[in-house]
PDBQT receptor file of N, H, CA, C and O in Angstrom, charges set to zero:
ATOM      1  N   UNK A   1     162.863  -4.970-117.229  1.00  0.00    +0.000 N 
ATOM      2  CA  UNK A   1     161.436  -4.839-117.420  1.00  0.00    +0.000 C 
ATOM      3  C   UNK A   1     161.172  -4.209-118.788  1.00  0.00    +0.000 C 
ATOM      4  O   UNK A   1     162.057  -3.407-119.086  1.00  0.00    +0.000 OA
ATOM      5  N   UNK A   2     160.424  -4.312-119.501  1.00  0.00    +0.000 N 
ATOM      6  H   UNK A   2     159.705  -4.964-119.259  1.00  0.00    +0.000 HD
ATOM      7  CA  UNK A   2     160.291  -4.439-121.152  1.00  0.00    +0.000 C 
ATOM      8  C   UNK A   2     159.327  -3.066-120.769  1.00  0.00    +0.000 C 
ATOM      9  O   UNK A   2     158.440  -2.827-119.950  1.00  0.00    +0.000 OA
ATOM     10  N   UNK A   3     160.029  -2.321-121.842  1.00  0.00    +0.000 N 
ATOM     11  H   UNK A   3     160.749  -2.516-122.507  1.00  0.00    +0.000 HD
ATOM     12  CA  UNK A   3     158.845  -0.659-121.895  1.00  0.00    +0.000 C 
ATOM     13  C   UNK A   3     157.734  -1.064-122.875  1.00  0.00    +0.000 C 
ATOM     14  O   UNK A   3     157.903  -1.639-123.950  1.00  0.00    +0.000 OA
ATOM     15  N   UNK A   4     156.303  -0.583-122.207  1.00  0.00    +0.000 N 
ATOM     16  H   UNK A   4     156.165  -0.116-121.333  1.00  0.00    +0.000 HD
ATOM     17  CA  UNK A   4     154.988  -0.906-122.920  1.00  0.00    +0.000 C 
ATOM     18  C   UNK A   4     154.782   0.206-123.972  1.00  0.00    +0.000 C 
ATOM     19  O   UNK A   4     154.710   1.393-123.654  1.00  0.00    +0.000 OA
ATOM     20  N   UNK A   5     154.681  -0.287-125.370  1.00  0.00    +0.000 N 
ATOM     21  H   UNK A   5     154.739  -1.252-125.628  1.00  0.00    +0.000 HD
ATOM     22  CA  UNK A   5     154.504   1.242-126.052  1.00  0.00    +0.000 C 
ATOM     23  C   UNK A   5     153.153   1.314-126.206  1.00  0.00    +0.000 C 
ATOM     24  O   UNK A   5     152.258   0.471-126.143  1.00  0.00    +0.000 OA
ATOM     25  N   UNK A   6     153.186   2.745-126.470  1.00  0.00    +0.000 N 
ATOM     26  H   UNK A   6     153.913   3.429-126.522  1.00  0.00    +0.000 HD
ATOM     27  CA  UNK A   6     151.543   3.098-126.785  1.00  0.00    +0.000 C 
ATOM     28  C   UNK A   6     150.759   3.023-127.975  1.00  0.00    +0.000 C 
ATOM     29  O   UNK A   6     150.939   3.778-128.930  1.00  0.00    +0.000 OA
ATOM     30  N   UNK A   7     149.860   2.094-127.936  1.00  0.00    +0.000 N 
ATOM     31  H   UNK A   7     149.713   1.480-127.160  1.00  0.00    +0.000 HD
ATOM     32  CA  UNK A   7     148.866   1.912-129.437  1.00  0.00    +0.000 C 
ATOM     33  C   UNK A   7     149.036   3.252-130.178  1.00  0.00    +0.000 C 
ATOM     34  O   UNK A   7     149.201   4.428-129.854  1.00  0.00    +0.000 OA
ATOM     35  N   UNK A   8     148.903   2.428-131.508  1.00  0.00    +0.000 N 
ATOM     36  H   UNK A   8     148.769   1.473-131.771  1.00  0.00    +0.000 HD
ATOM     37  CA  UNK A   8     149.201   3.397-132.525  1.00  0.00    +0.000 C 
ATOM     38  C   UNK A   8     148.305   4.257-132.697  1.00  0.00    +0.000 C 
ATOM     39  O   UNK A   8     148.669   5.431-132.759  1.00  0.00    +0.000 OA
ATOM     40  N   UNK A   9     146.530   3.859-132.855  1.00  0.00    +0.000 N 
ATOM     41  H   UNK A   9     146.234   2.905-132.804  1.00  0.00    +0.000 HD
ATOM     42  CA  UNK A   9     145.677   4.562-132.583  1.00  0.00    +0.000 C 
ATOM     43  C   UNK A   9     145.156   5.862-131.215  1.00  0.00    +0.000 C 
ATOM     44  O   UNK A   9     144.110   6.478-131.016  1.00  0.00    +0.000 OA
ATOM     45  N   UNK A  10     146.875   5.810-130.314  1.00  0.00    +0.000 N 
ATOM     46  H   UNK A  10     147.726   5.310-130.476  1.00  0.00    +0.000 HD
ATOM     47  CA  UNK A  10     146.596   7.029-129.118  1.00  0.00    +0.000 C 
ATOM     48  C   UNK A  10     147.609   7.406-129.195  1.00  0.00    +0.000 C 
ATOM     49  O   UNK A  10     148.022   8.228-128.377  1.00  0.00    +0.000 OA
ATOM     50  N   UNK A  11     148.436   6.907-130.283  1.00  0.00    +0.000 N 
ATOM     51  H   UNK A  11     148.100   6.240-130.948  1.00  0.00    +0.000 HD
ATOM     52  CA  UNK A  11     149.757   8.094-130.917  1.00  0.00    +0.000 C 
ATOM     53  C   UNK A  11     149.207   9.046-131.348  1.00  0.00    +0.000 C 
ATOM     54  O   UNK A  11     148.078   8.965-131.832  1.00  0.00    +0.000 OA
ATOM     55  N   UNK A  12     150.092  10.519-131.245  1.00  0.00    +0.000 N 
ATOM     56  H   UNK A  12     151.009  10.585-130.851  1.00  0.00    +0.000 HD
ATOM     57  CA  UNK A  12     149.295  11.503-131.823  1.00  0.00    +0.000 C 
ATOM     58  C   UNK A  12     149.703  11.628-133.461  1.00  0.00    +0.000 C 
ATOM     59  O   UNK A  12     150.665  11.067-133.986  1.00  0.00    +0.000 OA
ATOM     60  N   UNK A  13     149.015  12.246-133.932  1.00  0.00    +0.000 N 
ATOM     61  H   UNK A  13     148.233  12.701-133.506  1.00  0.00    +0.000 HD
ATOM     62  CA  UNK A  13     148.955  11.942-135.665  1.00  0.00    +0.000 C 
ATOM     63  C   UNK A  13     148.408  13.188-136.394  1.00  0.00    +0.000 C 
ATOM     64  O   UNK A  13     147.481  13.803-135.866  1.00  0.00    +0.000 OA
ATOM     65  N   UNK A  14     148.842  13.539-137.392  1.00  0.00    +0.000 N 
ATOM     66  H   UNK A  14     149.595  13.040-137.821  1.00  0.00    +0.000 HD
ATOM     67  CA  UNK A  14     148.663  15.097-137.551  1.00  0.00    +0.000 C 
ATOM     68  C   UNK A  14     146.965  15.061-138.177  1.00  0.00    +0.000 C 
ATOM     69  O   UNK A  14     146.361  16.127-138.298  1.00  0.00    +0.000 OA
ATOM     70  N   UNK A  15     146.253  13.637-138.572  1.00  0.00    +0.000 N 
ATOM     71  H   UNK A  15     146.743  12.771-138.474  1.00  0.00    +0.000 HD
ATOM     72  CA  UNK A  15     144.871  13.929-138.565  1.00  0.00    +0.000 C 
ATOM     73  C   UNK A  15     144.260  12.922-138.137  1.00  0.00    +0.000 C 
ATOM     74  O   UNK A  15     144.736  11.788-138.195  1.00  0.00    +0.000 OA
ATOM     75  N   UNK A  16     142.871  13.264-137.542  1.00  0.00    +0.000 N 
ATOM     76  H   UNK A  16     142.484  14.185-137.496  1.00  0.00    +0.000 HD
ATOM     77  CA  UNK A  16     142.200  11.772-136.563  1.00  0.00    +0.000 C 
ATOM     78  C   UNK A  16     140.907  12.081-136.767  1.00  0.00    +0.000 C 
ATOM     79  O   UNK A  16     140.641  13.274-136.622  1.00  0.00    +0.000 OA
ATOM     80  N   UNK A  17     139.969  11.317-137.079  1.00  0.00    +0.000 N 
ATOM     81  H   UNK A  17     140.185  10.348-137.197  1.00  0.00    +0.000 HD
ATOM     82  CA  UNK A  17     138.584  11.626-136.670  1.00  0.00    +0.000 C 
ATOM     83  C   UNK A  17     137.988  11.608-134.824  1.00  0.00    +0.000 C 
ATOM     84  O   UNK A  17     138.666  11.039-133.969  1.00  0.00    +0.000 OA
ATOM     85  N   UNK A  18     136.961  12.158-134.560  1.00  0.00    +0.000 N 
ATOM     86  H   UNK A  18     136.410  12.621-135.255  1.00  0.00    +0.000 HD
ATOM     87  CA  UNK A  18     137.254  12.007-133.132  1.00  0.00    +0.000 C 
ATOM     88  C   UNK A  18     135.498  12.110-132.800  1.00  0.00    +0.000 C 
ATOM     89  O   UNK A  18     134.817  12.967-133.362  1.00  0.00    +0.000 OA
ATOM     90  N   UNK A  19     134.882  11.078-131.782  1.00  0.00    +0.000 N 
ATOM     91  H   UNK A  19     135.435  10.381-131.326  1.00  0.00    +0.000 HD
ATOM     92  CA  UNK A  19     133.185  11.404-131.477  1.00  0.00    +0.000 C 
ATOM     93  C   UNK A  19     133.563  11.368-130.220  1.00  0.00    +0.000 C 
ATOM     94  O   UNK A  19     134.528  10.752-129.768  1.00  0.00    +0.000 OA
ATOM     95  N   UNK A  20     132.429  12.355-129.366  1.00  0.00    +0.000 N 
ATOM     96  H   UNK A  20     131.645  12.856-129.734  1.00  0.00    +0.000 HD
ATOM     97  CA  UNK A  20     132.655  11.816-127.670  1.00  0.00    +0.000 C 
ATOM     98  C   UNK A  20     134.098  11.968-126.935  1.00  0.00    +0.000 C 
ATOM     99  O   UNK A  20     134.453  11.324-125.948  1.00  0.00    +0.000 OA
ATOM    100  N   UNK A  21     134.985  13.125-127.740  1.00  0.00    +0.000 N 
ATOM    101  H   UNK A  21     134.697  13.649-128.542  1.00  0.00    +0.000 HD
ATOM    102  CA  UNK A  21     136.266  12.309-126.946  1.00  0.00    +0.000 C 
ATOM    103  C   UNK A  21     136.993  11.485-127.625  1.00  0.00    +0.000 C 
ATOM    104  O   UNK A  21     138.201  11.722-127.643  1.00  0.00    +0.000 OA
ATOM    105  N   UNK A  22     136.539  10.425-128.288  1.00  0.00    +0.000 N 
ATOM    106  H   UNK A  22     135.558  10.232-128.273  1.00  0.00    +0.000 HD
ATOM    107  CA  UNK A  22     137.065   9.222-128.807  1.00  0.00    +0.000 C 
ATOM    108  C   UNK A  22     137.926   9.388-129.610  1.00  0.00    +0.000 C 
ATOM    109  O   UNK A  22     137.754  10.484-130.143  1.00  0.00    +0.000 OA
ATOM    110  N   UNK A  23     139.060   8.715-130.121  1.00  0.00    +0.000 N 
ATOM    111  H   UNK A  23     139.200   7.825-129.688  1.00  0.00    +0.000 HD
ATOM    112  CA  UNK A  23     139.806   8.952-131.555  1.00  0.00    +0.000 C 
ATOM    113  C   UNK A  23     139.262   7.246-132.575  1.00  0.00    +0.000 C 
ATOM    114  O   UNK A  23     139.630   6.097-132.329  1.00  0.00    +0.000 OA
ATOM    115  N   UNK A  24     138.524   7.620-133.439  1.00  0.00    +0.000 N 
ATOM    116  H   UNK A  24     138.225   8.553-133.639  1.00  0.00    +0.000 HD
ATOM    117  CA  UNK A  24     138.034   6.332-133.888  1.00  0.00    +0.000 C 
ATOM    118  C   UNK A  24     138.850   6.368-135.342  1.00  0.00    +0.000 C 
ATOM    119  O   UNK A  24     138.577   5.558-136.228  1.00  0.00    +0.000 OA
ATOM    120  N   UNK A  25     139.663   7.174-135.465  1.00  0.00    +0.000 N 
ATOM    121  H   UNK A  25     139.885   7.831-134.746  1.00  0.00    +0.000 HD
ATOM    122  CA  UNK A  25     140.497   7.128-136.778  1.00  0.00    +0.000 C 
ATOM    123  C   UNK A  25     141.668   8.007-136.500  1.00  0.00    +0.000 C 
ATOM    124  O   UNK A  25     141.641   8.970-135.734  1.00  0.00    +0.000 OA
ATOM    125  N   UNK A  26     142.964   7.494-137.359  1.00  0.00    +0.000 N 
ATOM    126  H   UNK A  26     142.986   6.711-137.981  1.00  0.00    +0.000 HD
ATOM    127  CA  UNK A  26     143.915   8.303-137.069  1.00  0.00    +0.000 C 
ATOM    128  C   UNK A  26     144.972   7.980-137.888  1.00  0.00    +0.000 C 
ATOM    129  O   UNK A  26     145.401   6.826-137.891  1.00  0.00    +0.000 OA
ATOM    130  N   UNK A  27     145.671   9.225-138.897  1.00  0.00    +0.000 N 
ATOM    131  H   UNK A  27     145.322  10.163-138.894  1.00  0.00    +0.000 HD
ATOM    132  CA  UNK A  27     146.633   8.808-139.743  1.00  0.00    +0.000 C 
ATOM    133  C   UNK A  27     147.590  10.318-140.026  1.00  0.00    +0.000 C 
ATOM    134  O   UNK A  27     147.240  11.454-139.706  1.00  0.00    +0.000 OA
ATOM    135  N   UNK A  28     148.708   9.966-140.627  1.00  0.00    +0.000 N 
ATOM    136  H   UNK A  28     148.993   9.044-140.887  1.00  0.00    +0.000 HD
ATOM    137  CA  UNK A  28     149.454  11.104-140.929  1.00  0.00    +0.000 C 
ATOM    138  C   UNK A  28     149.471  11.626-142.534  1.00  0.00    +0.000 C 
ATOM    139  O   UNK A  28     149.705  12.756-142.963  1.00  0.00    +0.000 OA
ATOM    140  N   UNK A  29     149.165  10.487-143.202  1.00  0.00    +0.000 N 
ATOM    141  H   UNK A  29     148.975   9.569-142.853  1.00  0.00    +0.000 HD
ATOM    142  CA  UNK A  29     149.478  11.300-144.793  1.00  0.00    +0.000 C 
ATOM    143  C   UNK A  29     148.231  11.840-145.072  1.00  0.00    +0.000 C 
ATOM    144  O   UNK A  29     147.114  11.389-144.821  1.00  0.00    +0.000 OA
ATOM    145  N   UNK A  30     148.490  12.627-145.497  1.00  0.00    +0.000 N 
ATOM    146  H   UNK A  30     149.398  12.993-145.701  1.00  0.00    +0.000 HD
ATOM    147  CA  UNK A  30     147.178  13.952-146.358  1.00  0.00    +0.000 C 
ATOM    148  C   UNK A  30     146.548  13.320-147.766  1.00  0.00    +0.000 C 
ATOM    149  O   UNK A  30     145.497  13.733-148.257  1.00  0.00    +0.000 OA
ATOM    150  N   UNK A  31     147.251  12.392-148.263  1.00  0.00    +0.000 N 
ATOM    151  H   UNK A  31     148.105  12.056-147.864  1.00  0.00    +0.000 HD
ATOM    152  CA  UNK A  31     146.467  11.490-149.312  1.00  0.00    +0.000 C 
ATOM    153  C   UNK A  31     145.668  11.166-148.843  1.00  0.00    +0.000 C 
ATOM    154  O   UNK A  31     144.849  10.900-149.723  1.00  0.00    +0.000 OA
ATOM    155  N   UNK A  32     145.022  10.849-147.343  1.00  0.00    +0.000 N 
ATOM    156  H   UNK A  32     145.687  11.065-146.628  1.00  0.00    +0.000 HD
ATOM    157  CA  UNK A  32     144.552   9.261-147.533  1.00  0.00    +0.000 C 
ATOM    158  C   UNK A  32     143.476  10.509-146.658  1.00  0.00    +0.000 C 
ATOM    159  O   UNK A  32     143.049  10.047-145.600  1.00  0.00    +0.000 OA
ATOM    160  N   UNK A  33     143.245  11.229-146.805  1.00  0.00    +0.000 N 
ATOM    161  H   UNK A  33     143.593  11.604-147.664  1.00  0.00    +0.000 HD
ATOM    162  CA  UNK A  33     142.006  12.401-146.022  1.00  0.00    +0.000 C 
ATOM    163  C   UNK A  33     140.754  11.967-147.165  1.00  0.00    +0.000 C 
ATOM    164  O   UNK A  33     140.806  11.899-148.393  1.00  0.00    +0.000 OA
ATOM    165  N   UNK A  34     139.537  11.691-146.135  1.00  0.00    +0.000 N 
ATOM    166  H   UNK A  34     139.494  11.747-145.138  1.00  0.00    +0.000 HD
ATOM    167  CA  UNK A  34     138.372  10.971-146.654  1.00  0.00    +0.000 C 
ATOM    168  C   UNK A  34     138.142  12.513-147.759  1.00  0.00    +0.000 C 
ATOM    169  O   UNK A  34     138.663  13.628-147.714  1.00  0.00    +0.000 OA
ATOM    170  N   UNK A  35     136.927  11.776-148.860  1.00  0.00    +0.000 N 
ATOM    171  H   UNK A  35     136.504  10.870-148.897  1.00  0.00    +0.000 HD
ATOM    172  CA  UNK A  35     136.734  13.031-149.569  1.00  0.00    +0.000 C 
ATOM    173  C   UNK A  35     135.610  13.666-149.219  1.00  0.00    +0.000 C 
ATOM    174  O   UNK A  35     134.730  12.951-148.741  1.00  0.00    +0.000 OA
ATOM    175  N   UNK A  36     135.366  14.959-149.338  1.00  0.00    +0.000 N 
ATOM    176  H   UNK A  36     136.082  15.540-149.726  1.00  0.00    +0.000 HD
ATOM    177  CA  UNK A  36     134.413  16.097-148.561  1.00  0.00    +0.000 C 
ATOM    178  C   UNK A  36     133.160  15.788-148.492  1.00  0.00    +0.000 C 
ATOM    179  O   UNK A  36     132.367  16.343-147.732  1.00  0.00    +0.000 OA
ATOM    180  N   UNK A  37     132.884  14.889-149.271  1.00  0.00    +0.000 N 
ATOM    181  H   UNK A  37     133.528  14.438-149.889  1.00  0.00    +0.000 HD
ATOM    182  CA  UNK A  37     130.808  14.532-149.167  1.00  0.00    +0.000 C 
ATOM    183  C   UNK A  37     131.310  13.509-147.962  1.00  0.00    +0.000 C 
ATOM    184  O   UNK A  37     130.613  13.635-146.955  1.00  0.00    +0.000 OA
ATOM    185  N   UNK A  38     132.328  12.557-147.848  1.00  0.00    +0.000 N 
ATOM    186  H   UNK A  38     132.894  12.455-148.666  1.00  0.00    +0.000 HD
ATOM    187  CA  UNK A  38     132.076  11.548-147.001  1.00  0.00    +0.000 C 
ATOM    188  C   UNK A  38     132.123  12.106-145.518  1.00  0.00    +0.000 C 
ATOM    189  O   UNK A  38     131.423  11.530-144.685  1.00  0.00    +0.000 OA
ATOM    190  N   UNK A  39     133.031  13.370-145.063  1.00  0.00    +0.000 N 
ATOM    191  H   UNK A  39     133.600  13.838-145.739  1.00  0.00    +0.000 HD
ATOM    192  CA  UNK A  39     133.644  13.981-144.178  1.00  0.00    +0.000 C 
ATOM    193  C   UNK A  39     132.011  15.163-143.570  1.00  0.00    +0.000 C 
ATOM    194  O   UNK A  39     131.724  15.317-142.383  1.00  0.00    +0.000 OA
ATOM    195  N   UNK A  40     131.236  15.796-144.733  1.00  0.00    +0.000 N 
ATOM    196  H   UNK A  40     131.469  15.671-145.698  1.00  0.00    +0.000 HD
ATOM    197  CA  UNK A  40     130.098  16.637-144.231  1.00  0.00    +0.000 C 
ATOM    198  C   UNK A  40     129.174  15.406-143.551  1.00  0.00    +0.000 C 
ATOM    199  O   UNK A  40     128.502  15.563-142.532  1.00  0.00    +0.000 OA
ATOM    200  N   UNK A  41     129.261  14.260-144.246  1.00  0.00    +0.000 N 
ATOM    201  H   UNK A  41     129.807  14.133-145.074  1.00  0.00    +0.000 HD
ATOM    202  CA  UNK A  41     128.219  13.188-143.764  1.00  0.00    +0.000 C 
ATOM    203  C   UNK A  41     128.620  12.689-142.370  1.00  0.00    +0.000 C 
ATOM    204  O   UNK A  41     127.715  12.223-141.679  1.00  0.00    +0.000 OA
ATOM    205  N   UNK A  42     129.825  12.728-141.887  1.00  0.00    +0.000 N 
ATOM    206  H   UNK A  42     130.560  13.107-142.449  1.00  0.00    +0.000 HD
ATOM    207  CA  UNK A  42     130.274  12.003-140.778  1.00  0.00    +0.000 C 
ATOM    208  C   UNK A  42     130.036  13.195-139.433  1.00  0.00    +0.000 C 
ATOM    209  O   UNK A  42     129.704  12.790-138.319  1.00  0.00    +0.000 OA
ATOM    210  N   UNK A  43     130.250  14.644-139.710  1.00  0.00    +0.000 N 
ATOM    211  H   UNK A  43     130.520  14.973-140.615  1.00  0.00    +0.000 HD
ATOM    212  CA  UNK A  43     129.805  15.548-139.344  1.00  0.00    +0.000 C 
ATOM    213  C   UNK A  43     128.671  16.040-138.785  1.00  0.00    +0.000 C 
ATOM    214  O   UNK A  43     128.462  16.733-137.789  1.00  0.00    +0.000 OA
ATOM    215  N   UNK A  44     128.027  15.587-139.556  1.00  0.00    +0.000 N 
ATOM    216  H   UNK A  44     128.196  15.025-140.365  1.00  0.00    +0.000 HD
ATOM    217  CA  UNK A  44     126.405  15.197-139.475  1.00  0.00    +0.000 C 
ATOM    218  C   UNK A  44     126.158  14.422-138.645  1.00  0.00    +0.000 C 
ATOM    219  O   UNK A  44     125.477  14.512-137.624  1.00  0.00    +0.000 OA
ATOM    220  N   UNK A  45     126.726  13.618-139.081  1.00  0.00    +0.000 N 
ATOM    221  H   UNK A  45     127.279  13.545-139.911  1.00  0.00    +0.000 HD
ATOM    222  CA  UNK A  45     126.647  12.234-137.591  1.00  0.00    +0.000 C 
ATOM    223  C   UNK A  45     127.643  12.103-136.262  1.00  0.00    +0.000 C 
ATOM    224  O   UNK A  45     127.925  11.140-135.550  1.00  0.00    +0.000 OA
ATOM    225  N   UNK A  46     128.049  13.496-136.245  1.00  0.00    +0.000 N 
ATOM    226  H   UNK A  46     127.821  14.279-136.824  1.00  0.00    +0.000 HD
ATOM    227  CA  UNK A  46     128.650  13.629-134.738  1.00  0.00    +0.000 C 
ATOM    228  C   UNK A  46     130.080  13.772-135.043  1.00  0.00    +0.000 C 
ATOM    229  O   UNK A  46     130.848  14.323-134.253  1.00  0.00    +0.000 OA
ATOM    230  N   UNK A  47     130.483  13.248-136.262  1.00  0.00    +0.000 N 
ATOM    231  H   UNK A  47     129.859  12.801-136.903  1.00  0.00    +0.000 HD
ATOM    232  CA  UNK A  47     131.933  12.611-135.959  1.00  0.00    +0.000 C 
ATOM    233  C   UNK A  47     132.844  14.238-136.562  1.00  0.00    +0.000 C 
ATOM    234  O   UNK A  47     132.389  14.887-137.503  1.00  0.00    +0.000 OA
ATOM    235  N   UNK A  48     134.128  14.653-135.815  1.00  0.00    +0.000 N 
ATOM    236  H   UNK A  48     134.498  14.126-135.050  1.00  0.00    +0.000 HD
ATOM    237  CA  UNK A  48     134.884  15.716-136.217  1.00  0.00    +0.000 C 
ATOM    238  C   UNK A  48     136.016  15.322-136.609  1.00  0.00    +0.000 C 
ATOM    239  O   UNK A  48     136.545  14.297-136.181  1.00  0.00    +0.000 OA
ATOM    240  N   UNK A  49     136.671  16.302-137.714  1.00  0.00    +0.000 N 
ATOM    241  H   UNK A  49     136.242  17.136-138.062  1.00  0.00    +0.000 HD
ATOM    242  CA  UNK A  49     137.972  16.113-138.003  1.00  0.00    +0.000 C 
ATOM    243  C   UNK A  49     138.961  16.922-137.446  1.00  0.00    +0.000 C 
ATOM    244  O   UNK A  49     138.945  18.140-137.624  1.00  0.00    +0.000 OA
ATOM    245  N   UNK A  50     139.878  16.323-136.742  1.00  0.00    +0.000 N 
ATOM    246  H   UNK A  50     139.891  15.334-136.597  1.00  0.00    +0.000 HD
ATOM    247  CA  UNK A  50     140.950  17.391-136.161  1.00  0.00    +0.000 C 
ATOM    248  C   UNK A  50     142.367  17.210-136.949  1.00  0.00    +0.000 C 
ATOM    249  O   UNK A  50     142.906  16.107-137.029  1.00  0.00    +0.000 OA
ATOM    250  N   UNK A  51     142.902  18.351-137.504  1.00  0.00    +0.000 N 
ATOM    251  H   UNK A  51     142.464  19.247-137.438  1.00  0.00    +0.000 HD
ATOM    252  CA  UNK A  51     143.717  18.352-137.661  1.00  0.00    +0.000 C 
ATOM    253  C   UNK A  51     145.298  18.982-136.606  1.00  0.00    +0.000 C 
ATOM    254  O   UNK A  51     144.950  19.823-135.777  1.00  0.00    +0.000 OA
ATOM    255  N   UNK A  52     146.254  18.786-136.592  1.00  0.00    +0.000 N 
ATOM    256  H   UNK A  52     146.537  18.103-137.265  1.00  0.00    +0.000 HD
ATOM    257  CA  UNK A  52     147.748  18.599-135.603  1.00  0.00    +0.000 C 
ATOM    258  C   UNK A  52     146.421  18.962-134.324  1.00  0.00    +0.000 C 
ATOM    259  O   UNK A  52     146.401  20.154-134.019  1.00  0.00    +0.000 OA
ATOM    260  N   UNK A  53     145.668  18.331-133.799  1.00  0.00    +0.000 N 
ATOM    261  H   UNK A  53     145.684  17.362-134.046  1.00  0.00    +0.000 HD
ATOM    262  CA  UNK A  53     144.709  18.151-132.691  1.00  0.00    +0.000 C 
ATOM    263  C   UNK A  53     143.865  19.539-132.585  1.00  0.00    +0.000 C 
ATOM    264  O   UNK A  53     143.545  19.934-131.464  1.00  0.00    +0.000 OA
ATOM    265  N   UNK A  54     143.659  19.960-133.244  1.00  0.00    +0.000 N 
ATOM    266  H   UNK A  54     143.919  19.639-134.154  1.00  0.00    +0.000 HD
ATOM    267  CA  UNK A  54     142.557  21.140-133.134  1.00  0.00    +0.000 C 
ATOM    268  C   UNK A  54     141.805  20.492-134.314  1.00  0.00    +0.000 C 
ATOM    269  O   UNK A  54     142.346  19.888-135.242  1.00  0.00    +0.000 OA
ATOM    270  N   UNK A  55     140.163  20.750-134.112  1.00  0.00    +0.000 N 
ATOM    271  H   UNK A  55     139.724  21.240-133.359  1.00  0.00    +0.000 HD
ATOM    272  CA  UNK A  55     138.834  20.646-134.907  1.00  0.00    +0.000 C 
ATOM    273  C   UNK A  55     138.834  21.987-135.757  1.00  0.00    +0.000 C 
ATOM    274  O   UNK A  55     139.075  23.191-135.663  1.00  0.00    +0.000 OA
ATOM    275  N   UNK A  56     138.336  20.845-136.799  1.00  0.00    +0.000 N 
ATOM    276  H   UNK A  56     138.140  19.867-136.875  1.00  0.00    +0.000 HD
ATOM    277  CA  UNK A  56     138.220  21.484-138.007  1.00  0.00    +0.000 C 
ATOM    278  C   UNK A  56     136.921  21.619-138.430  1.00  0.00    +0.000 C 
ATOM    279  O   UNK A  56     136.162  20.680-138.190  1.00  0.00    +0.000 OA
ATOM    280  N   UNK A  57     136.438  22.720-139.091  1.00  0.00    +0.000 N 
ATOM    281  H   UNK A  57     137.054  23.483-139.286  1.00  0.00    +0.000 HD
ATOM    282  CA  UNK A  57     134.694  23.474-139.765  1.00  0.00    +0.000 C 
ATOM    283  C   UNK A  57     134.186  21.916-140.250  1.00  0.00    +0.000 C 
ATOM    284  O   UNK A  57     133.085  21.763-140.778  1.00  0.00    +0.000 OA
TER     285      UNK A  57
């Protein structure tokens, strides 16, 4: 019987955006972290950044 792996997007990942619960983004390199006007704006609109799974200011 073939093991089902788990989507990459509900792998855990040392940063994810997250609304509701949800993980609607999710990556490991620190380059690719949106830049701070785009991140206060998403904030604004509900959305949080967690970093190794704890929320971030």
């Amino acid at each position: 019987m073939p093991r089902q792996q788990t989507p990459f997007y509900e792998r855990q990942h040392k940063f994810s955006i997250r609304k509701d619960g949800k993980v609607y983004m999710a990556w490991d390199d620190p380059g690719l972290t949106y830049p701070r006007e785009v991140l206060r704006s998403m904030k604004a609109a509900g959305y949080r950044l967690y970093v190794d799974g704890r929320p971030q200011r």
